[in-house]
mmCIF file of the N, C-alpha and C atoms, coordinates in Angstrom:
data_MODEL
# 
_entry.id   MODEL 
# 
loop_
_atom_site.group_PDB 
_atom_site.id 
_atom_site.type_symbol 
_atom_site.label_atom_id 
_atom_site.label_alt_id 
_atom_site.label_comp_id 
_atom_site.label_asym_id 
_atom_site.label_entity_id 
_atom_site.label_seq_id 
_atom_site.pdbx_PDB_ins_code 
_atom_site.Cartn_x 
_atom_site.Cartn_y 
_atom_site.Cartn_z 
_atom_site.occupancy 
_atom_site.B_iso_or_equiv 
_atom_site.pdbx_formal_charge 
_atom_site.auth_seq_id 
_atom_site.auth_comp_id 
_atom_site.auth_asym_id 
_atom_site.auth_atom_id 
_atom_site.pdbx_PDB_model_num 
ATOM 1   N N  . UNK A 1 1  ? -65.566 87.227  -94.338 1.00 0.00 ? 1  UNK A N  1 
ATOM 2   C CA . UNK A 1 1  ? -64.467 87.578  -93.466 1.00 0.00 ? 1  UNK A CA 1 
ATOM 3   C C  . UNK A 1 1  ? -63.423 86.467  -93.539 1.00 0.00 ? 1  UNK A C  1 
ATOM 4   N N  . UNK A 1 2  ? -62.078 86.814  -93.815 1.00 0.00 ? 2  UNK A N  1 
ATOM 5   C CA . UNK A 1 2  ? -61.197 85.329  -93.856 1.00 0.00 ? 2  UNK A CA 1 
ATOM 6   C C  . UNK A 1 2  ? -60.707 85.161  -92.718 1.00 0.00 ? 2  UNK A C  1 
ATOM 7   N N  . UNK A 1 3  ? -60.419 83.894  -92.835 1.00 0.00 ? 3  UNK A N  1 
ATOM 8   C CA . UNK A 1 3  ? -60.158 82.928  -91.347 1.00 0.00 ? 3  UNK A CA 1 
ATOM 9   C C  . UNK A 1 3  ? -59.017 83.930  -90.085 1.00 0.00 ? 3  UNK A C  1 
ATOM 10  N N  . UNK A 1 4  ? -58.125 84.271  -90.541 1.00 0.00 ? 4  UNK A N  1 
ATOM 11  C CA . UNK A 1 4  ? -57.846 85.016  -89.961 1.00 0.00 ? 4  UNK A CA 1 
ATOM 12  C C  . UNK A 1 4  ? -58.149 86.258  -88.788 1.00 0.00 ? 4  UNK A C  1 
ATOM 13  N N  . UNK A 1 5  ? -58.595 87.049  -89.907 1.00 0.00 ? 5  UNK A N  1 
ATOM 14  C CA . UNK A 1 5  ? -59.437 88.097  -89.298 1.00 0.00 ? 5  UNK A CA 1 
ATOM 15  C C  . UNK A 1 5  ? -60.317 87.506  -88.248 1.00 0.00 ? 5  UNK A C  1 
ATOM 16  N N  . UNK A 1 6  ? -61.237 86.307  -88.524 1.00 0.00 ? 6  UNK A N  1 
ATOM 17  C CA . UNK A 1 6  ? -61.704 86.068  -87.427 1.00 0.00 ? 6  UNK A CA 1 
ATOM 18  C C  . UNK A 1 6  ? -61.252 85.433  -86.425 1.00 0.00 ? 6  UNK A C  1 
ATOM 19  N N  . UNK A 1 7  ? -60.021 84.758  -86.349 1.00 0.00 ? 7  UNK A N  1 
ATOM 20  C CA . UNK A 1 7  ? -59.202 84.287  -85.614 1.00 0.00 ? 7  UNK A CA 1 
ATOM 21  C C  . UNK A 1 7  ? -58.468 85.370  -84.537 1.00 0.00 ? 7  UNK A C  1 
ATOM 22  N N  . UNK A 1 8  ? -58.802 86.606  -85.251 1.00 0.00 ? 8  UNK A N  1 
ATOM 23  C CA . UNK A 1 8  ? -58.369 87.793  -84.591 1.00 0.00 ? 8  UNK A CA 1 
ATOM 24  C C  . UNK A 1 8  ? -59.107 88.427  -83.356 1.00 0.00 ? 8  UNK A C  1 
ATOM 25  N N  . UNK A 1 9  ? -59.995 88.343  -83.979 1.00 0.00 ? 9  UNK A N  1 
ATOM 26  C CA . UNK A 1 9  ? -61.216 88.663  -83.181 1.00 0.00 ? 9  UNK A CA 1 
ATOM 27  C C  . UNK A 1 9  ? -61.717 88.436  -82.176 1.00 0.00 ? 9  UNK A C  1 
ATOM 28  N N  . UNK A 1 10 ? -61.451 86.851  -82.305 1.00 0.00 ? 10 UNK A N  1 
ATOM 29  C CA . UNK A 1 10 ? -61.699 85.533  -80.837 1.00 0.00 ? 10 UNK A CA 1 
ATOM 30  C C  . UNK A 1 10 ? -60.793 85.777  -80.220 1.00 0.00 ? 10 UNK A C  1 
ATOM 31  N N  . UNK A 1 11 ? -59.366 85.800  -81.140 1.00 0.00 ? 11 UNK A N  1 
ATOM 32  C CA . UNK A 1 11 ? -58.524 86.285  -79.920 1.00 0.00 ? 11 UNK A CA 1 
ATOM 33  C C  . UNK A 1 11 ? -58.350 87.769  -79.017 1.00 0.00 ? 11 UNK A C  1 
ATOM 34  N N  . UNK A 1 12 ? -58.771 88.809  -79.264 1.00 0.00 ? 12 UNK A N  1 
ATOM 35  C CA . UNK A 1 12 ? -59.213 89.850  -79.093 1.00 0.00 ? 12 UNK A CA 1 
ATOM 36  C C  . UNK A 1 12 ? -60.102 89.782  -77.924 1.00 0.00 ? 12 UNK A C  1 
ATOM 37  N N  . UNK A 1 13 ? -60.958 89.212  -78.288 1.00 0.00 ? 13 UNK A N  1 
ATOM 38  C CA . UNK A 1 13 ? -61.843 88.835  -77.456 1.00 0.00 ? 13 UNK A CA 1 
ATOM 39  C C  . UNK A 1 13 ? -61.643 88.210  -76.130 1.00 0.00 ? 13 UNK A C  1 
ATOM 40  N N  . UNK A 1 14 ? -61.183 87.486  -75.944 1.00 0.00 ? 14 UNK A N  1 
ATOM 41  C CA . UNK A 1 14 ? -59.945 86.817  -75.216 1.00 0.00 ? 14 UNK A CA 1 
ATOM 42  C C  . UNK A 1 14 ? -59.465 87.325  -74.471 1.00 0.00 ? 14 UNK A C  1 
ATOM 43  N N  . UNK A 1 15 ? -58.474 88.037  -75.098 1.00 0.00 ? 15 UNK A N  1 
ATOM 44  C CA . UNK A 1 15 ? -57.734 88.989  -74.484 1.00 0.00 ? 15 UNK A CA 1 
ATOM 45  C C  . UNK A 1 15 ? -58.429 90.224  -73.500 1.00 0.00 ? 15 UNK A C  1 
ATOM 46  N N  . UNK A 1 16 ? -59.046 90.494  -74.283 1.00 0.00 ? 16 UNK A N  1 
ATOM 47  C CA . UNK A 1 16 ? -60.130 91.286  -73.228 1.00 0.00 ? 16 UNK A CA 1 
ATOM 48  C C  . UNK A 1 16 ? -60.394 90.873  -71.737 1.00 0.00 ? 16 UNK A C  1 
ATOM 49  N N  . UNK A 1 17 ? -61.168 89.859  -71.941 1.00 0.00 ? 17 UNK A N  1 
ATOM 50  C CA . UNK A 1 17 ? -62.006 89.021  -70.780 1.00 0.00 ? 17 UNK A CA 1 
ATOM 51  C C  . UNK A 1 17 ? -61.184 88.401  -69.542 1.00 0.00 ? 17 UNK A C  1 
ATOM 52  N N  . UNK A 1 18 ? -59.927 88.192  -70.141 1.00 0.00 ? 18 UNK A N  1 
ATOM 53  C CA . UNK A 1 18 ? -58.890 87.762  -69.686 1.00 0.00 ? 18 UNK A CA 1 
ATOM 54  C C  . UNK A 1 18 ? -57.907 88.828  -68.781 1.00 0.00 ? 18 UNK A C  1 
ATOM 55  N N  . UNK A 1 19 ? -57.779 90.193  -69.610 1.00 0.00 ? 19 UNK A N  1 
ATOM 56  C CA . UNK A 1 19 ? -56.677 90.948  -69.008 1.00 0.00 ? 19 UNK A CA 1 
ATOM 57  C C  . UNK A 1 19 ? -58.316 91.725  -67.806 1.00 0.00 ? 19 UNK A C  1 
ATOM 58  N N  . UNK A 1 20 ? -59.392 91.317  -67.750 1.00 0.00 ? 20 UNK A N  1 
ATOM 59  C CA . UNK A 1 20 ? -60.241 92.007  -66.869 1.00 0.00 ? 20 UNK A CA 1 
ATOM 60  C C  . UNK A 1 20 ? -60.277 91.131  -65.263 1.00 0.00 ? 20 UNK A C  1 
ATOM 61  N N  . UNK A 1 21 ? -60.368 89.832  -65.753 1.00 0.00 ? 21 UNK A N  1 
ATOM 62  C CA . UNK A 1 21 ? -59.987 89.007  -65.202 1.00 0.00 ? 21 UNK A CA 1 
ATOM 63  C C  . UNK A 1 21 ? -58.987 89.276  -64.266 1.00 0.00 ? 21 UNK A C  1 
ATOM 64  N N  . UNK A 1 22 ? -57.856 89.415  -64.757 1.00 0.00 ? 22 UNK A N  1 
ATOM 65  C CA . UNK A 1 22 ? -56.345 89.448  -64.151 1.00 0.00 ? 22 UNK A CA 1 
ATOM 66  C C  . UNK A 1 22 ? -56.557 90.761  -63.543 1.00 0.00 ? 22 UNK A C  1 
ATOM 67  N N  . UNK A 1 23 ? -56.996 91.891  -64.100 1.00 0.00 ? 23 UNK A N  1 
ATOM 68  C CA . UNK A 1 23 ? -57.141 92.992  -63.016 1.00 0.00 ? 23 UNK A CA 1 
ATOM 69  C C  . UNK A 1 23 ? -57.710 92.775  -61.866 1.00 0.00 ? 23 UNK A C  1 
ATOM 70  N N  . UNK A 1 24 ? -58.708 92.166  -61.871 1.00 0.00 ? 24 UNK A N  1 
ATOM 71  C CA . UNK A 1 24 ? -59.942 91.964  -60.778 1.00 0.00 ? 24 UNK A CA 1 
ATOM 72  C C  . UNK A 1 24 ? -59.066 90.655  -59.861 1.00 0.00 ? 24 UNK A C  1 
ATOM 73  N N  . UNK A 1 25 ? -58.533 89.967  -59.923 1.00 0.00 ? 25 UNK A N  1 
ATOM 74  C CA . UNK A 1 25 ? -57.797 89.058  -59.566 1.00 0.00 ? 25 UNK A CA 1 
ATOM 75  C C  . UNK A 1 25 ? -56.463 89.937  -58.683 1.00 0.00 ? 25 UNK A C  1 
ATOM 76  N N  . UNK A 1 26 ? -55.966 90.566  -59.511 1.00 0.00 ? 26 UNK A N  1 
ATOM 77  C CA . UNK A 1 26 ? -54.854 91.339  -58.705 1.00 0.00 ? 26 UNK A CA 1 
ATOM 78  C C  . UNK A 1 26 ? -55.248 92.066  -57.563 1.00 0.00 ? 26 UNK A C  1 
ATOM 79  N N  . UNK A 1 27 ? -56.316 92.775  -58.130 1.00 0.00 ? 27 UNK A N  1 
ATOM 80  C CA . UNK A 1 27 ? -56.834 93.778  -56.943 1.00 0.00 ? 27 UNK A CA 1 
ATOM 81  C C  . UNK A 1 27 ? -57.136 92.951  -55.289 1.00 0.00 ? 27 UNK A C  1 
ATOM 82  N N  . UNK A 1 28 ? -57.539 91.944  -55.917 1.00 0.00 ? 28 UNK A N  1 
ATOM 83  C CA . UNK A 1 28 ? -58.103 90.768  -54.919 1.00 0.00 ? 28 UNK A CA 1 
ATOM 84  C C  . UNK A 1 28 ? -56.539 90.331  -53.876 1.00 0.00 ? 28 UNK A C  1 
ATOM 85  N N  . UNK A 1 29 ? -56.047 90.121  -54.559 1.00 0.00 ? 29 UNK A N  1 
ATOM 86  C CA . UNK A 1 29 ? -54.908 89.419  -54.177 1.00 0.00 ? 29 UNK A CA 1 
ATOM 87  C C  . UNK A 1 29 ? -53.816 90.270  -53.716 1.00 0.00 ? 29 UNK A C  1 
ATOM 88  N N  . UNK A 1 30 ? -54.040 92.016  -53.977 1.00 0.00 ? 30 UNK A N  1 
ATOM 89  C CA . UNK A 1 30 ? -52.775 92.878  -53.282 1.00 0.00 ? 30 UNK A CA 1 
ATOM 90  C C  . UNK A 1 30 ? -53.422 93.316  -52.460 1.00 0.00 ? 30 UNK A C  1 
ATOM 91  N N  . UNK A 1 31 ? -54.669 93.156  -52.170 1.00 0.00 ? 31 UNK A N  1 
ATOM 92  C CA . UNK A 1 31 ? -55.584 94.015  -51.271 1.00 0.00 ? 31 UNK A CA 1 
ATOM 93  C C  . UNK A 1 31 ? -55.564 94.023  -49.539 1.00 0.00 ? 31 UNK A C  1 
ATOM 94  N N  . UNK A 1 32 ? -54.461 93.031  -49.351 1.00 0.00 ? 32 UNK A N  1 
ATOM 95  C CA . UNK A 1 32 ? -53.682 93.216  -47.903 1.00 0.00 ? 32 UNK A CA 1 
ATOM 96  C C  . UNK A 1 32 ? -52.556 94.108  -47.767 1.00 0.00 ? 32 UNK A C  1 
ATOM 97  N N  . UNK A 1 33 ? -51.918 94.387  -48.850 1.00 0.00 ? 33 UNK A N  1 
ATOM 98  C CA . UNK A 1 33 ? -50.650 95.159  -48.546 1.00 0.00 ? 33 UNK A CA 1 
ATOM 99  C C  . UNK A 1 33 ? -50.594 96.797  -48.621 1.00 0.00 ? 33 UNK A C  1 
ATOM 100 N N  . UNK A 1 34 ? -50.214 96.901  -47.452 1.00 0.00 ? 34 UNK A N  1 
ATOM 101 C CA . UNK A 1 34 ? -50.162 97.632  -46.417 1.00 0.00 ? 34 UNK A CA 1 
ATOM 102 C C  . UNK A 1 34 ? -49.490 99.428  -47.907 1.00 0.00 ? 34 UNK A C  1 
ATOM 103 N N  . UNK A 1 35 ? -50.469 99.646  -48.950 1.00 0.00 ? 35 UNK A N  1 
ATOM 104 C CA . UNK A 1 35 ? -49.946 100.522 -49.774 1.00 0.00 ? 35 UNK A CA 1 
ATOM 105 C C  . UNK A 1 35 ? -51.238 101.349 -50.494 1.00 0.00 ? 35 UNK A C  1 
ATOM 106 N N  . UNK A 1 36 ? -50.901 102.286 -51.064 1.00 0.00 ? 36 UNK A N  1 
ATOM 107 C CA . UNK A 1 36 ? -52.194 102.935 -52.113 1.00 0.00 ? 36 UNK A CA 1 
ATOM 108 C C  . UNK A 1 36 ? -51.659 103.809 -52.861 1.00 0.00 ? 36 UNK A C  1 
ATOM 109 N N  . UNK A 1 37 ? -52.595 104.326 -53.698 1.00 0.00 ? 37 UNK A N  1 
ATOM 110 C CA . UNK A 1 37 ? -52.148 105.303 -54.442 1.00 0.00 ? 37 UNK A CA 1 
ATOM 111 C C  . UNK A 1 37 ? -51.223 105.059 -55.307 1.00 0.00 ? 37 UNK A C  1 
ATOM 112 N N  . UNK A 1 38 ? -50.563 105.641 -56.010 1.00 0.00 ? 38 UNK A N  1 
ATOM 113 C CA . UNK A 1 38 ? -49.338 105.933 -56.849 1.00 0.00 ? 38 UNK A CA 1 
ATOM 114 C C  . UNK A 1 38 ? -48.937 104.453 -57.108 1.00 0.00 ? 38 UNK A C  1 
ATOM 115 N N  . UNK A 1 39 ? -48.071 103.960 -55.456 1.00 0.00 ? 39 UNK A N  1 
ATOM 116 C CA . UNK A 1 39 ? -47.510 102.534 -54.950 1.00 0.00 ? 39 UNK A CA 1 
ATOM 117 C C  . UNK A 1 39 ? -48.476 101.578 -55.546 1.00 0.00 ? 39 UNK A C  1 
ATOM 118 N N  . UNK A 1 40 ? -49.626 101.698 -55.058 1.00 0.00 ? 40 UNK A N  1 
ATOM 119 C CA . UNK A 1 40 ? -50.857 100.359 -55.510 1.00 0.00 ? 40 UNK A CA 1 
ATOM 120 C C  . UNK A 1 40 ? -50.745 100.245 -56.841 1.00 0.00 ? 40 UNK A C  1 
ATOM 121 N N  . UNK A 1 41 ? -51.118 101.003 -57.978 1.00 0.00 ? 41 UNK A N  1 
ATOM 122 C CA . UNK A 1 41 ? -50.809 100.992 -59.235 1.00 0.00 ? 41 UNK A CA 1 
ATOM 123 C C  . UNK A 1 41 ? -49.649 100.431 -59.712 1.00 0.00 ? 41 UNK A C  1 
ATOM 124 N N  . UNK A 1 42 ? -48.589 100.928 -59.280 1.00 0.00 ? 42 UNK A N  1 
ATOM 125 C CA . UNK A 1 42 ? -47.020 100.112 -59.473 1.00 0.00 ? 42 UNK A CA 1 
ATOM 126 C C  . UNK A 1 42 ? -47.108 99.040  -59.213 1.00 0.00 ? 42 UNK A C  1 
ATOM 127 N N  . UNK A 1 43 ? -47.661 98.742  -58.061 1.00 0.00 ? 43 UNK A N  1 
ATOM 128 C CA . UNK A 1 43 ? -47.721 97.505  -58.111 1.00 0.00 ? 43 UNK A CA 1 
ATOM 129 C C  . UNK A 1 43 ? -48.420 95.996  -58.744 1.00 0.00 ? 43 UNK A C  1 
ATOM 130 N N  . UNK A 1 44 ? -49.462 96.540  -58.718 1.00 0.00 ? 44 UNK A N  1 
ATOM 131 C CA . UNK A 1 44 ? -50.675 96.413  -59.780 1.00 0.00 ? 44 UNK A CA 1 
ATOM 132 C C  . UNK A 1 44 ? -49.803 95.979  -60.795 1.00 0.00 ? 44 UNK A C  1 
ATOM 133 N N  . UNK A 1 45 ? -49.536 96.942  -61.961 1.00 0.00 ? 45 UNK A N  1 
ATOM 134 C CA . UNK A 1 45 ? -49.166 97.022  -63.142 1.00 0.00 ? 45 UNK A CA 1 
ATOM 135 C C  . UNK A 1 45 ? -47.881 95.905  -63.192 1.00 0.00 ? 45 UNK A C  1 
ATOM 136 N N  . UNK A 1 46 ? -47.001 95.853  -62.104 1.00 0.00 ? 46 UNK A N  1 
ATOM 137 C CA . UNK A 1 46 ? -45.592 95.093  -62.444 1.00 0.00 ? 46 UNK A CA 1 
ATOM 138 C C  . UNK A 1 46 ? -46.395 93.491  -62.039 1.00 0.00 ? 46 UNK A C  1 
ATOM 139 N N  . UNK A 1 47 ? -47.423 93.137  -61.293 1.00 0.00 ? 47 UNK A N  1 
ATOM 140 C CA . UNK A 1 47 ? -47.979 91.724  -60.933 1.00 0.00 ? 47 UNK A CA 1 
ATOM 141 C C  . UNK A 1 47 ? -48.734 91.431  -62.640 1.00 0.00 ? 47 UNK A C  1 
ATOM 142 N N  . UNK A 1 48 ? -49.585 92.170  -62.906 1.00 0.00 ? 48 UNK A N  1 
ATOM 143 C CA . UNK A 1 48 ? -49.899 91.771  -63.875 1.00 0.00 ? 48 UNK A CA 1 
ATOM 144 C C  . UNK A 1 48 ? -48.911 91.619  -65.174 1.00 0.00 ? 48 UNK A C  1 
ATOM 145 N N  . UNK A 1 49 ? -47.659 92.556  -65.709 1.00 0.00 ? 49 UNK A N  1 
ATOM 146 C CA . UNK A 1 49 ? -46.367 91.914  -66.388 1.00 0.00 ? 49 UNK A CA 1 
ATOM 147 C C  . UNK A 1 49 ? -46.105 90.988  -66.446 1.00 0.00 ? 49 UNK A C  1 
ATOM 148 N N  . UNK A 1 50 ? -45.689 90.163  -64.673 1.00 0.00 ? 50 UNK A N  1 
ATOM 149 C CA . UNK A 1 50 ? -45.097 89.270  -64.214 1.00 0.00 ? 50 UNK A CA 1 
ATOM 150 C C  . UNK A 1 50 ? -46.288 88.069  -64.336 1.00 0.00 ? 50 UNK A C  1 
ATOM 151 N N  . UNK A 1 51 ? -47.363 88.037  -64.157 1.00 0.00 ? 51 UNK A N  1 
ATOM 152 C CA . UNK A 1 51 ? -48.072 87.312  -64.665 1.00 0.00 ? 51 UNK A CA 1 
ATOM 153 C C  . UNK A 1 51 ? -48.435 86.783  -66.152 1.00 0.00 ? 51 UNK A C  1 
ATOM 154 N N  . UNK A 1 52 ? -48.519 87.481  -67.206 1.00 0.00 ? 52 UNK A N  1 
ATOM 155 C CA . UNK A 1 52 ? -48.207 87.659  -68.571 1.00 0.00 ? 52 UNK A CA 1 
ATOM 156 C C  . UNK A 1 52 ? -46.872 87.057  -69.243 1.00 0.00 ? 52 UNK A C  1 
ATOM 157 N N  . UNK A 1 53 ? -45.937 87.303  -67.953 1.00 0.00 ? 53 UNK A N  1 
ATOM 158 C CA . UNK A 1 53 ? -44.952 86.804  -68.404 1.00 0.00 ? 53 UNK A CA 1 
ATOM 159 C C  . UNK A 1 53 ? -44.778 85.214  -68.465 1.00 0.00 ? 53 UNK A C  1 
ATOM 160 N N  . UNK A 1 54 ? -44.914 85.200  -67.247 1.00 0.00 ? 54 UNK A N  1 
ATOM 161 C CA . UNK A 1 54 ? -45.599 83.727  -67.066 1.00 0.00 ? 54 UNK A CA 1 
ATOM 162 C C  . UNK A 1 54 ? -46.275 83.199  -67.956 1.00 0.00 ? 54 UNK A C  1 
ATOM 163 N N  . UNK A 1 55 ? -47.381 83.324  -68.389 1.00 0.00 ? 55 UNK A N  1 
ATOM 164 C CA . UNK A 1 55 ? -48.390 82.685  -69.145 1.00 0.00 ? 55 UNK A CA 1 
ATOM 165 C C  . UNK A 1 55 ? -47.447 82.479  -70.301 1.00 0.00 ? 55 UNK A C  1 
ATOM 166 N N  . UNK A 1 56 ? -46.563 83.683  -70.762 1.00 0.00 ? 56 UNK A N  1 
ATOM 167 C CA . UNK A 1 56 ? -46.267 83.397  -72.196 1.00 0.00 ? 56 UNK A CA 1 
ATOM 168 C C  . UNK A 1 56 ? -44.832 82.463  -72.375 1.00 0.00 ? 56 UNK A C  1 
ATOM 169 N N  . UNK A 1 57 ? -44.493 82.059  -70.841 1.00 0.00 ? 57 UNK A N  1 
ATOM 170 C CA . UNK A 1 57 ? -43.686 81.274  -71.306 1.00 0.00 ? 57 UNK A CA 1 
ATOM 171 C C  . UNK A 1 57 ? -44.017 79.485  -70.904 1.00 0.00 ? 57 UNK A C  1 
ATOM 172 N N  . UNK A 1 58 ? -45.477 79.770  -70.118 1.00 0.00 ? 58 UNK A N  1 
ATOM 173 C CA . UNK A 1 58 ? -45.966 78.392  -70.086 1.00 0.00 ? 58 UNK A CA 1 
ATOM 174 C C  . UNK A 1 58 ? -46.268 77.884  -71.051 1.00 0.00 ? 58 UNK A C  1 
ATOM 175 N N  . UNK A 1 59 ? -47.130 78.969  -71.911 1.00 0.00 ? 59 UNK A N  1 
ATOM 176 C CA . UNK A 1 59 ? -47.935 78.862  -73.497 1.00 0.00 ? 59 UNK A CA 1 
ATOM 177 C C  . UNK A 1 59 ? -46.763 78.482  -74.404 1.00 0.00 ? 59 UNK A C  1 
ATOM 178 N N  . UNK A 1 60 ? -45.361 78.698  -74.649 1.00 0.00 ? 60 UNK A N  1 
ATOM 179 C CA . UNK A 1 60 ? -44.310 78.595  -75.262 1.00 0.00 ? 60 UNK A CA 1 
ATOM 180 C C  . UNK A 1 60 ? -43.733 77.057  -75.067 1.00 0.00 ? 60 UNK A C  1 
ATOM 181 N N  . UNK A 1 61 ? -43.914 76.706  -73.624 1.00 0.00 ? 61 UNK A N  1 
ATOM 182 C CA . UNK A 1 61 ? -43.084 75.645  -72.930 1.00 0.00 ? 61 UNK A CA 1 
ATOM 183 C C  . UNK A 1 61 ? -44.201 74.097  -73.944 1.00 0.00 ? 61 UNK A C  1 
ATOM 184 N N  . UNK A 1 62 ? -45.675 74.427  -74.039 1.00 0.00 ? 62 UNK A N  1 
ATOM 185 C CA . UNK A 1 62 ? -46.392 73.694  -74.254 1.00 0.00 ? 62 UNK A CA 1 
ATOM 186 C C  . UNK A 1 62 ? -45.974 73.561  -75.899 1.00 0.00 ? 62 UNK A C  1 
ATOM 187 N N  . UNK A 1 63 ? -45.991 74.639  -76.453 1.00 0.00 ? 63 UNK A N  1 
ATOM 188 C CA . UNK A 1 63 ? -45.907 74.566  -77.834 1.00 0.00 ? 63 UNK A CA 1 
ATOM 189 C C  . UNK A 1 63 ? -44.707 74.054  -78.319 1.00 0.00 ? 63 UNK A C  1 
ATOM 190 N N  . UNK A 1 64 ? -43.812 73.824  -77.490 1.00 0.00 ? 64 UNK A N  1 
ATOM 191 C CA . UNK A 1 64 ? -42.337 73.675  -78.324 1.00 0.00 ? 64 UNK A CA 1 
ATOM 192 C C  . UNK A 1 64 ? -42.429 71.765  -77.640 1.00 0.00 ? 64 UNK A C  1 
ATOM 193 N N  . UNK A 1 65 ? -43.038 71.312  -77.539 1.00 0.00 ? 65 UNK A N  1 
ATOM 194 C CA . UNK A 1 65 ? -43.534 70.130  -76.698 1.00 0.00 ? 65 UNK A CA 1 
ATOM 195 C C  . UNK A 1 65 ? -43.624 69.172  -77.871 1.00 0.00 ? 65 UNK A C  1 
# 
């Protein structure tokens, strides 16, 4: 398998464990506001963006360092 591919993989992997993480984390963390359904999901979905977004410009801020 070349380095890559497995570099893919780990990261894959990663990514996984990570975006399960961040679900289970969100749920945790919107689970006072006063919403459900339809709303909860929206909301859900735009925290975790906004989180992602984040990461990728901390991960950016480090690399250009």
């Amino acid at each position: 398998m070349s380095k890559m591919k497995q570099l893919d993989e780990i990261a894959q992997g990663v990514a996984d464990v990570t975006l399960e993480l961040m679900n289970d984390s969100v749920d945790w963390q919107i689970a006072d506001l006063p919403v459900e359904g339809d709303e909860h999901y929206a909301i859900h979905a735009q925290v975790i963006q906004m989180a992602i977004s984040k990461m990728y410009k901390q991960v950016n801020t480090i690399a250009d360092r």
